[in-house]
N, C-alpha and C positions, 0 to 999 in steps of 0.2 A: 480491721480497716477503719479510718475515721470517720464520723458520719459527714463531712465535708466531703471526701473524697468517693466515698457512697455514692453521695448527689451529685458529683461529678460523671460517675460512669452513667446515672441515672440518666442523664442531661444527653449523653454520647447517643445512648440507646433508644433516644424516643422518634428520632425521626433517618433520613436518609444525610447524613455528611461527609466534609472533605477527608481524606486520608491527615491532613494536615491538622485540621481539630482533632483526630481522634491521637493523631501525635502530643500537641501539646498537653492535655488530659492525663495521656499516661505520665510523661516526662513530671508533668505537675505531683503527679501520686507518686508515683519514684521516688522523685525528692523529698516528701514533703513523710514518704516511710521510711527514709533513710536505710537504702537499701545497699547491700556491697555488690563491688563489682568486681573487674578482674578474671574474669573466665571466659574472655573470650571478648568482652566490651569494656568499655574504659569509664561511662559513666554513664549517668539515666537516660540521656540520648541517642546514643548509641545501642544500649541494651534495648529500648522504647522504639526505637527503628527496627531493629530485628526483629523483634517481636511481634510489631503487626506487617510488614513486610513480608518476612516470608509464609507466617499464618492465612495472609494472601494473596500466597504461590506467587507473590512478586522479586523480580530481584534486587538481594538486600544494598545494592550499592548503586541504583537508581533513584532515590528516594525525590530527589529533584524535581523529576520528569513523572510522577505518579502526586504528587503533594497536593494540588487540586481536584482532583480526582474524587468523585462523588461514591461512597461505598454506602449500599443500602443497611437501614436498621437493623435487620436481619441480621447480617456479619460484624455488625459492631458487638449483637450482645454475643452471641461469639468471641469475639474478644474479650469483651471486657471478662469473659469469666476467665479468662487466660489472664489476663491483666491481677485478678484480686488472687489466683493459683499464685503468681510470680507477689506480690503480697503476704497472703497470708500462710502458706505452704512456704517463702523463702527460695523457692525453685531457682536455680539458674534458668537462663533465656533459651539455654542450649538442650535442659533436659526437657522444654516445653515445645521447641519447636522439632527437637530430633536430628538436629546438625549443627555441625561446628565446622569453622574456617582455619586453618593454620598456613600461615605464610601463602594464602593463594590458593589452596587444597579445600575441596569442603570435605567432610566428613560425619557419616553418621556417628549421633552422640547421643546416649542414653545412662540409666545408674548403673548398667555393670561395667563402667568403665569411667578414667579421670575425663574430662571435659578435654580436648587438644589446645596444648599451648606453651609446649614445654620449649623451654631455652637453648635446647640440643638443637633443633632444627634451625637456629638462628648461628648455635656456634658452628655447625658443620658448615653451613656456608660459607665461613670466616674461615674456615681450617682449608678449605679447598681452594677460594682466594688467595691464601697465602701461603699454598702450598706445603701444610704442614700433615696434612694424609695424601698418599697415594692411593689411587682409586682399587678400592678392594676387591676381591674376587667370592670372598666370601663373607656376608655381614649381620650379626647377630644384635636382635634387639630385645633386652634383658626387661623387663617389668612392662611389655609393650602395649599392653591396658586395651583400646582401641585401636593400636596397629597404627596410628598416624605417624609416629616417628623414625617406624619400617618403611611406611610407603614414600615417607619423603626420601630416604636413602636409596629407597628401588629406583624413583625418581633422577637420583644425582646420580644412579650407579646401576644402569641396564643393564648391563651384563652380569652383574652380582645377582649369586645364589644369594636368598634372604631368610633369615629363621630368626622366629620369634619366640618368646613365652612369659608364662604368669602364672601366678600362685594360682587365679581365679580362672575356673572353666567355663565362668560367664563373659567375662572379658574377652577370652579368648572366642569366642562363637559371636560379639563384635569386631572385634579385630577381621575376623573371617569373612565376615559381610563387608568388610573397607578394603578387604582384599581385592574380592571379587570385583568393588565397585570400580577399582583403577585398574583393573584387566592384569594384576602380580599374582591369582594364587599359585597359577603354573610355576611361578621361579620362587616361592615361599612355602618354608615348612613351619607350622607351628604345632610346640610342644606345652601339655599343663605342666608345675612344678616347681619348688622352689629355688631360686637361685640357678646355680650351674649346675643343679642336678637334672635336667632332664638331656645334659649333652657330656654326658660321658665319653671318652675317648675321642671325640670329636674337638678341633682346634679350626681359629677365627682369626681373617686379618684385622678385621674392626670389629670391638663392641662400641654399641650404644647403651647407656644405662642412663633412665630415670627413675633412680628407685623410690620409696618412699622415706622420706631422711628429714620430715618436719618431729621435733623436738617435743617433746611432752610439753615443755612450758609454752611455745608455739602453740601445738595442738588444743590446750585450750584457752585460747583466744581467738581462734580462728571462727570468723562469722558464721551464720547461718547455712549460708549459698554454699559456703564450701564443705562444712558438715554434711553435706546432701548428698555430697561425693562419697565412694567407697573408702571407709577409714583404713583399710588395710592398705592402702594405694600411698597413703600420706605418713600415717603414724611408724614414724624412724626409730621409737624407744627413748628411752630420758635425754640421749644428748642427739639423736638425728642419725647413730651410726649403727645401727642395731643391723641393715644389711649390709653393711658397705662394708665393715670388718672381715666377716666369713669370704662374700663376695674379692675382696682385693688380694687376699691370702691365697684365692684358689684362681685366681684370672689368669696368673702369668702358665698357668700345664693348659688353659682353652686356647691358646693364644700361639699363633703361628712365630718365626720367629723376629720378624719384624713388627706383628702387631701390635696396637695401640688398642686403650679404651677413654672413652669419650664420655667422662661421667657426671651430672648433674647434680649440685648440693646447695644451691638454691643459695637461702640467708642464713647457713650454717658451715662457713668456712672457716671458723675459729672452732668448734667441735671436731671438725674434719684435719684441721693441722694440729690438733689435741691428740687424735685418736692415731695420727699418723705423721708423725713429727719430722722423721728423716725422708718419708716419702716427696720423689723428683717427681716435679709434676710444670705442666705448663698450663697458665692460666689463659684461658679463654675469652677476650673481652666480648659480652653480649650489650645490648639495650639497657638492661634492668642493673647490672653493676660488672665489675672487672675482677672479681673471687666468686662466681657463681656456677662456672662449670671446667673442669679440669680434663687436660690431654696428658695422659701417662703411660709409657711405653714398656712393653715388655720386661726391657732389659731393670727399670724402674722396679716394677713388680717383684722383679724374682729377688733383687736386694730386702725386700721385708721375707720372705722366706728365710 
């Protein structure tokens, strides 16, 4: 850390202040360490809000109504050692504070799991809008890391049995915990294991997949913050399709006979129309771009067979 930005936390920590100076301090070192963002906050203010907000047990989308607010020396240098962790460890906001938001959800977040904030949960909303899935009976969430993207779907879709799984049996024992935390584990199963192998003989009206399908030459340029994340979760092989090949070849025998999957390829949808050229597929518009997540039907499927 810079010895400027030292003297700043120094400055934080000598007496009792606003929540609001201990704000601009951090924002100031954020900026000024050129730190990435993306996982959950959009830039140093945001990430700098969260960080001493819910550190103290405040909520994070008050910040208004606390901003004055006189916080004793004591809990600053408390922070500030959270502060120089999100510095010089690189840490996301999320593995420091231990929760993540997605679309209105909080969710516990730590490293055995991606951070929540995938694209699926914004297209499935869009799909259901415009009535492009019919609400499923039975719904399967492929690479479900922390269970966020199941529990939004329990969310859309109450009466839907839920099954999850992943490679990682760490993952999986958060995911479990974000179960229990939204009262789903009664109507969810989850399996360890790679791909569609832990659901044998078993068939799905919906998959959800966010698999990991970032690209070798992606993968290294990818900052800090997100290095910190589990690489197995991210790292897709040279072109981003290292899952998604085995996985689309074997989806249409898991798939009931109207099924659909709803699958996430992020900034690699020239890899993806490379790897699968005749593949019918309906694009999804989210936020982030209009080739970032793909609606593909059964009947689509079973043509690459």
């Amino acid at each position: 850390m810079q010895k400027r930005n030292q003297q700043r936390l120094a400055w934080l920590c000598q007496t009792d202040r606003r929540l609001i100076d201990g704000l601009r301090v951090a924002v100031s070192i954020f900026e000024s360490e050129r730190l990435s963002f993306g996982q959950g906050t959009a830039d140093a203010h945001e990430d700098a809000a969260w960080l001493l907000l819910c550190s103290l047990d405040l909520p994070r989308d008050r910040l208004d109504d606390y901003h004055d607010s006189l916080i004793p020396a004591s809990e600053w240098r408390v922070l500030s050692r959270l502060i120089r962790k999100r510095v010089d460890q690189r840490l996301p906001v999320s593995y420091l504070t231990g929760e993540a938001w997605l679309a209105g959800l909080r969710f516990r977040s730590d490293q055995r799991g991606l951070i929540p904030r995938s694209l699926l949960v914004e297209a499935l909303s869009f799909c259901l809008n415009e009535a492009l899935i019919d609400p499923p009976s039975t719904v399967l969430d492929l690479c479900t890391g922390s269970g966020s993207i199941l529990i939004h779907a329990g969310h859309h879709f109450p009466n839907a049995a839920l099954f999850g799984s992943d490679l990682s049996p760490e993952a999986l024992e958060l995911a479990k915990l974000n179960l229990d935390d939204h009262g789903m584990s009664a109507r969810a199963t989850l399996k360890q294991g790679a791909g569609l192998e832990p659901w044998s003989g078993m068939q799905f009206d919906l998959m959800l997949c966010n698999p990991p399908y970032v690209s070798d030459s992606r993968m290294q340029t990818l900052p800090a913050e997100f290095r910190a994340e589990p690489s197995a979760a991210l790292d897709g092989g040279r072109d981003g399709m290292d899952f998604c090949r085995p996985f689309l070849f074997q989806a249409q025998a898991r798939l009931h006979e109207q099924g659909q999957v709803l699958l996430e390829i992020g900034h690699e949808a020239s890899h993806f129309d490379a790897a699968f050229p005749k593949l019918e597929k309906t694009w999804i518009p989210v936020h982030a771009g209009e080739t970032m997540v793909a609606l593909i039907s059964r009947k689509a499927l079973m043509r690459l067979a």
